[in-house]
Each structure stands twice: as structure tokens, then as C-alpha cells.
C-alpha positions as CSV (number, residue, x, y, z in Angstrom):
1,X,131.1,-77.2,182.8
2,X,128.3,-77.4,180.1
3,X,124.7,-77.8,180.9
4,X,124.4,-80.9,179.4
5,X,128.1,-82.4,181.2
6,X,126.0,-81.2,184.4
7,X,122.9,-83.6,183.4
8,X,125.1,-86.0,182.6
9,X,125.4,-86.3,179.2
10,X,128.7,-87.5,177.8
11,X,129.7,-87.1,174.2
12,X,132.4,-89.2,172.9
13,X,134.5,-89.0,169.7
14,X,134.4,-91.5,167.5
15,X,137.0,-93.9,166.5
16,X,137.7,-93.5,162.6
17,X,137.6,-96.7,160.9
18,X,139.0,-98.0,157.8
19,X,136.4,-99.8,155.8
20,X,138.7,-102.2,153.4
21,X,136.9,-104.2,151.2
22,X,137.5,-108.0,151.2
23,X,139.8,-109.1,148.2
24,X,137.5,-111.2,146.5
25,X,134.8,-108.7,146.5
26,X,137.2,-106.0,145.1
27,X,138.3,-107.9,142.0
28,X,134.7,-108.6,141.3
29,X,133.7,-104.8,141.3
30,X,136.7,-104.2,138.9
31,X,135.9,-106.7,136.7
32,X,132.6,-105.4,136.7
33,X,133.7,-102.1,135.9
34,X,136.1,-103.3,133.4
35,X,133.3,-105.1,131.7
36,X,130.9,-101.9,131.7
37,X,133.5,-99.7,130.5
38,X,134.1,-102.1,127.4
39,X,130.8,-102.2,126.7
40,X,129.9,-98.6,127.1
41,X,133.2,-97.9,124.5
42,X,131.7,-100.7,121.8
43,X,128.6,-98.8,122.3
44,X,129.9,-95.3,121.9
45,X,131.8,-96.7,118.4
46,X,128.9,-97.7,117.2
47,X,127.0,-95.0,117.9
48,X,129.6,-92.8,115.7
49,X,129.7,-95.1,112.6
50,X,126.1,-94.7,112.6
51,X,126.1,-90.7,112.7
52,X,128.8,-90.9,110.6
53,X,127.1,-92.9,107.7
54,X,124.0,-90.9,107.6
55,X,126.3,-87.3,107.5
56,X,127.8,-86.9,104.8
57,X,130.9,-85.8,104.8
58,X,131.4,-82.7,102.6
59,X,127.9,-81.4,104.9
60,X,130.2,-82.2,108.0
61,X,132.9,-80.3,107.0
62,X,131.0,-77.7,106.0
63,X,129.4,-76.9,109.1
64,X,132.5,-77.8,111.0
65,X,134.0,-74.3,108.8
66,X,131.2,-72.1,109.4
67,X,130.3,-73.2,113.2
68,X,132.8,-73.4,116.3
69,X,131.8,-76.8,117.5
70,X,134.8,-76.8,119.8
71,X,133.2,-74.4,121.7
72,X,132.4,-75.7,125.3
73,X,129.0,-73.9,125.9
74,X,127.4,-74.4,122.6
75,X,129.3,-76.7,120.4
76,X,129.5,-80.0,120.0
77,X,129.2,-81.5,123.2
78,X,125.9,-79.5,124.0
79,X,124.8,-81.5,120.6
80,X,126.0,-84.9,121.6
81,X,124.2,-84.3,124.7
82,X,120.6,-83.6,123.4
83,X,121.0,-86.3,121.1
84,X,121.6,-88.7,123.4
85,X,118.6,-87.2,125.5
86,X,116.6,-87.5,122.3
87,X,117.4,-91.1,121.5
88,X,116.6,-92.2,125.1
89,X,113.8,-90.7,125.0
90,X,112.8,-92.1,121.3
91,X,113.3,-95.2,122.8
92,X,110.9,-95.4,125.0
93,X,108.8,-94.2,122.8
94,X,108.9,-97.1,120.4
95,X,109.2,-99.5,123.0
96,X,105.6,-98.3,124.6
97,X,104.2,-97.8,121.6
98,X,105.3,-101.8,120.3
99,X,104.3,-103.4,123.4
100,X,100.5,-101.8,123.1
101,X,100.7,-103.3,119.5
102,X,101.0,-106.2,120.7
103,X,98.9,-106.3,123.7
104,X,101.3,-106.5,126.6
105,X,99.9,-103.1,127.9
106,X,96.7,-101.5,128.4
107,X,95.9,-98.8,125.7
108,X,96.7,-95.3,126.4
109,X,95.0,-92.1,125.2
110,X,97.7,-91.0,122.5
111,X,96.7,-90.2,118.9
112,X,97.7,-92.4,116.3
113,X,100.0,-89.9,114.6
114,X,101.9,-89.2,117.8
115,X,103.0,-92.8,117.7
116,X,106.2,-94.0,117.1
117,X,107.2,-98.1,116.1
118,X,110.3,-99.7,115.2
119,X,110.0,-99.2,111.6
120,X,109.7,-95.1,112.5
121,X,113.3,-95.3,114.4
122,X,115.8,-94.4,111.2
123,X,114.1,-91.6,109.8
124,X,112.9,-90.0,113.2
125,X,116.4,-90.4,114.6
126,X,118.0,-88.9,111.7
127,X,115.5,-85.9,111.7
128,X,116.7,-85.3,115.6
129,X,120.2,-85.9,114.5
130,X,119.7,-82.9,112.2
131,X,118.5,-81.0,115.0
132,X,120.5,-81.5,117.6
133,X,123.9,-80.4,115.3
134,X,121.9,-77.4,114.2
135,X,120.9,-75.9,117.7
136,X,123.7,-74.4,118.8
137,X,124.6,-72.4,115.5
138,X,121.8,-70.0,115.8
139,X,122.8,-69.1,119.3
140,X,125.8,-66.9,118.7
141,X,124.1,-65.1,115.6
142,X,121.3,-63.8,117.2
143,X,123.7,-61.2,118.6
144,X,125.1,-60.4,115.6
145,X,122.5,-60.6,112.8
146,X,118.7,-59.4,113.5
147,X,117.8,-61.5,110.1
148,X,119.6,-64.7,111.7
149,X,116.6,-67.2,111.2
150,X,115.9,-66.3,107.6
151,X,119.5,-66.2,106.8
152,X,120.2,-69.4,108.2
153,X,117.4,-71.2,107.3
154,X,118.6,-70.3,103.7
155,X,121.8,-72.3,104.4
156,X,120.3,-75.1,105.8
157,X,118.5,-75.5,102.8
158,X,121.5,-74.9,100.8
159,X,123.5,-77.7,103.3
160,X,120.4,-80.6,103.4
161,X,117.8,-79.7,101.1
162,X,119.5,-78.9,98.0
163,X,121.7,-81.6,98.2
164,X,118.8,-83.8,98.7
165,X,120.0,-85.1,102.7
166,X,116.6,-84.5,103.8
167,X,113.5,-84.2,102.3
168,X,111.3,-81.5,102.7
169,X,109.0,-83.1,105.1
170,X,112.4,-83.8,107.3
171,X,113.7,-80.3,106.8
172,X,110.5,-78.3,107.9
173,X,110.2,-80.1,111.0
174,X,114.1,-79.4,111.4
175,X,114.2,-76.0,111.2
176,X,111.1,-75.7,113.6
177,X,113.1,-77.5,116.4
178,X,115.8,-75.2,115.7
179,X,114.6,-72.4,115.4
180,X,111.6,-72.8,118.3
181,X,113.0,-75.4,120.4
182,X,111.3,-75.9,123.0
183,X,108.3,-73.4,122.1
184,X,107.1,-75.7,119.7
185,X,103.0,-76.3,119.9
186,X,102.9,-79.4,122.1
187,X,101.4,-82.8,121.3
188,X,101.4,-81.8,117.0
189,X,104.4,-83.3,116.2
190,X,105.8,-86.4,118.3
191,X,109.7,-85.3,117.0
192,X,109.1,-82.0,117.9
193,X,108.1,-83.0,121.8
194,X,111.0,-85.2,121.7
195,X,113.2,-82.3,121.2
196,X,111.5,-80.1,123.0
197,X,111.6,-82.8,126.2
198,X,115.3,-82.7,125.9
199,X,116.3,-79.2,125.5
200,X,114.5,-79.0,129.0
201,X,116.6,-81.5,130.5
202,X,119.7,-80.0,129.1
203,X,118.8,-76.3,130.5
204,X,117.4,-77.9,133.9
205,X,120.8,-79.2,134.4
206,X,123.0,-75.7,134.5
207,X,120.1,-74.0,136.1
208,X,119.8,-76.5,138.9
209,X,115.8,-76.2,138.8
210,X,113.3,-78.8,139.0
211,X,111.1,-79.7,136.0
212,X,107.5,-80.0,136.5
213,X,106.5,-83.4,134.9
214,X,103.5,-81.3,133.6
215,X,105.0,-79.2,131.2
216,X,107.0,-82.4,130.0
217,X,105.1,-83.7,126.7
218,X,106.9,-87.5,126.3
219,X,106.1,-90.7,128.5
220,X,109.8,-90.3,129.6
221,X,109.8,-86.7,130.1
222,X,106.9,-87.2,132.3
223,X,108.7,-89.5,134.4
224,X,110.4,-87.9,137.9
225,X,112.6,-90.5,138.2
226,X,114.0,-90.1,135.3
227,X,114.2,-86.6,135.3
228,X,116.6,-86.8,138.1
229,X,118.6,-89.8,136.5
230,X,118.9,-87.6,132.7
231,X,120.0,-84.6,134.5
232,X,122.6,-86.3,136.5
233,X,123.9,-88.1,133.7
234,X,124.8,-85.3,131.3
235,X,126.3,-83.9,134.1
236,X,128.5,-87.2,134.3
237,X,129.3,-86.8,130.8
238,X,129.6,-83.6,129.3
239,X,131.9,-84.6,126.3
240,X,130.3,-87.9,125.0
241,X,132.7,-90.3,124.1
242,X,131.2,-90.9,120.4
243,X,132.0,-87.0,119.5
244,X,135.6,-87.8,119.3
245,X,135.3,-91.4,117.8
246,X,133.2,-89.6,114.8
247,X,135.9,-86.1,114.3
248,X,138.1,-89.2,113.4
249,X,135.9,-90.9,111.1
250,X,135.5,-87.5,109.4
251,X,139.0,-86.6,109.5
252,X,138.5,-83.5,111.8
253,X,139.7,-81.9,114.4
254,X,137.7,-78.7,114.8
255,X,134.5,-80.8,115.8
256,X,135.4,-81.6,119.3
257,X,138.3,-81.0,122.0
258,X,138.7,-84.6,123.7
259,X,141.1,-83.1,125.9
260,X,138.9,-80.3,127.4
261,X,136.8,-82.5,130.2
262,X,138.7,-80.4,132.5
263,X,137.4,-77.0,131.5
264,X,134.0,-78.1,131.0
265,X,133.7,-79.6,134.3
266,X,134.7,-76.4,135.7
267,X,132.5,-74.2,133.5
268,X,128.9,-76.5,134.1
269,X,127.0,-74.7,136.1
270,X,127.9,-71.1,133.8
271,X,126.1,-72.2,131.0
272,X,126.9,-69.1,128.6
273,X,128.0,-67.8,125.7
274,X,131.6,-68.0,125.2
């Protein structure tokens, strides 16, 4: 006999019980679900057709030939992933900086060309856009080519600045994200920060580690909370959904594997070079 049996303690198992959810309730949840799902899909079309207007297609294709966006680590989904980071994080941005405008907040200390309105959203977006399709080539040709930024930077002039996609403003500020990422000199250039905020949150997630709001340099970046929540999520959705509807607005099928959810899932927290 135990120690404690001889104190008197008894320890009972307990009964398993099966929690079933009243009827009613369930079809609410599924409707629900239904309901979020539809909306979440309209969303994720019209997400594509945006992308898809402002690249054009002969610049998609081209970088669809000379880049393997199908591959897991650094293709396409690690793209649609920062972008997505980058447009939540442009969002709140603009909303901030509109509701100070307006007088529905108290002022905050933030230079006026580090702010961002409604009328900014287009061109910023489009810039980050840019960025995030252009991160992942470098990757790969560092190993390979000790000239790779000057090399590439001359294509990506060839692809967006000869043909006139970007101007050179656009296209300075893109190759610096690229090309410095998250090294960029903080609080210089409001796109830059954005980009810089994200590619944090898209490392933090495979290496597990916890960001320190300080080194953030966005009023979302800053935010714990969401931290947590923008970490979680790219987990949740490592292929977005709007990568496959725009390969099929293009006519591709080299620009994303919808079928690969599978292997990504089991390759997350090995975020390397394949």
C-alpha cells in the first residue's frame, strides 16, 4: 500500500464523457463555417484578379521560366505569404494614419513622410507586390554566383524598368527590400519597414522564436498580440488560396502546386533550401 492510500487518499479514474453538441447548435456552427469559407474564397478571387491586372503577363511568365516558384521553401507560397503579411500590415497603417486625419485619435509622434492614406494604397501595394515575388529568386543564386545582386538587379531592370512596370522611384525601393530585406535602415522608408516587419514574421514562424516588439518598426509589428496571431496564421495557410486562382488567370502551371499542402505541412518547421 502507497503512502498516500495509507493517509487516506483515494484517487479515482474518471468516467470518459462524450460531449455531443445539441443539434440546433451544430447546424449553426456549420453554417457559420459555410458562410466564412464563401467569403474567405470571394476574397481570395479577388485578391488574384487584382495581382493579376497589375502583372503583366509576358513579366509573369517570364519570371515563372527563370525562377522555380513551385518550390516549397522559397517559391511562391513563401511570396503569397509576405504579401499577405505586407498588406495586413499596410492596412493598418492607412487605417491609423486616416483616423488621426480626421481627429478620431490622438496624434502620434510619426513623421509625415512615414505616413500612409488611402490614396497611398495602389502604388504602395504594388511596390510590395514587386517585392515580395522578387525575394525568393536571389536565395538560391547566392550559392551559385558571387556577382548575384548586380546580375540580378540588371534583369529586374530589364523585366520592370525597361518595360516601364515601375518607375524608377518604385524600382529603387524594390530592389533595396530584395536585396536587404530586413537590414534595411529603419524608420527612412515606411515600404521598406513594412517589408522588413514581415519578413520577420515569416522567419519567426519556422524558427519558433519570439519577436521582440522593439526591433518591430510598424504600429502592427509592434503589436504582441498580433505577433502571435500572424505567426499562427501563415502557419494555417502555407499555400494561399489566391496563388492558384492567379496561375490560372495567367495560364500557368509552374507558379504554384495546389496539390502540395501535404508536403509543405510536413516540411514547416525545415525552412531550407531545397
Amino acid at each position: 500500500m502507497s503512502l498516500l492510500k495509507k493517509l487516506g487518499f483515494v484517487f479515482e479514474k474518471p468516467e470518459k464523457v462524450e460531449a455531443v453538441l445539441p443539434e440546433e447548435v451544430r447546424k449553426k456552427i456549420e453554417a457559420m463555417t459555410s458562410a466564412r469559407r464563401k467569403v474567405y474564397r470571394q476574397d481570395s478571387i479577388e485578391t488574384a484578379a487584382m495581382y493579376a491586372e497589375w502583372i503583366p503577363t509576358d513579366t509573369f511568365n517570364t519570371l515563372c521560366e527563370f525562377h522555380n516558384y513551385l518550390c516549397v521553401m522559397w517559391g511562391s507560397r513563401k511570396s503569397g505569404r509576405l504579401l499577405n503579411l505586407c498588406r495586413n500590415i499596410l492596412d493598418v497603417e492607412i487605417s491609423t494614419n486616416e483616423a488621426l486625419m480626421s481627429g478620431d485619435v490622438g496624434e502620434e509622434e510619426v513623421v509625415p513622410e512615414l505616413r500612409l492614406y488611402e490614396s497611398d494604397r495602389d502604388n504602395v501595394l504594388k511596390i510590395l507586390m514587386w517585392m515580395c515575388l522578387l525575394y525568393p529568386i536571389p536565395i538560391k543564386h547566392y550559392m551559385k554566383d558571387p556577382n548575384t545582386e548586380e546580375n540580378l538587379t540588371k534583369k529586374f531592370n530589364e523585366w520592370l524598368l525597361e518595360t516601364k512596370v515601375v518607375g524608377k522611384g518604385a524600382f529603387d525601393i524594390i530592389v533595396a527590400g530584395v536585396f536587404d530585406g530586413s537590414n534595411t535602415e529603419p524608420r527612412e522608408n515606411i515600404i521598406l519597414d513594412i517589408f522588413a516587419d514581415a519578413l520577420r514574421w515569416e522567419d519567426a514562424q519556422f524558427a519558433s522564436a519570439n519577436l521582440n516588439p522593439e526591433v518591430m518598426r510598424t504600429r502592427l509589428g509592434k503589436n504582441p498580440v498580433f505577433s502571435v496571431k500572424a505567426r499562427r496564421d501563415s502557419k494555417n495557410n502555407l499555400s494561399p488560396v489566391w496563388l492558384d486562382i492567379l496561375q490560372g488567370l495567367k495560364g500557368r502551371e509552374d507558379f504554384v502546386d495546389p496539390l502540395s499542402s501535404e508536403e509543405a505541412e510536413a516540411n514547416a518547421k525545415n525552412d531550407g533550401i531545397s
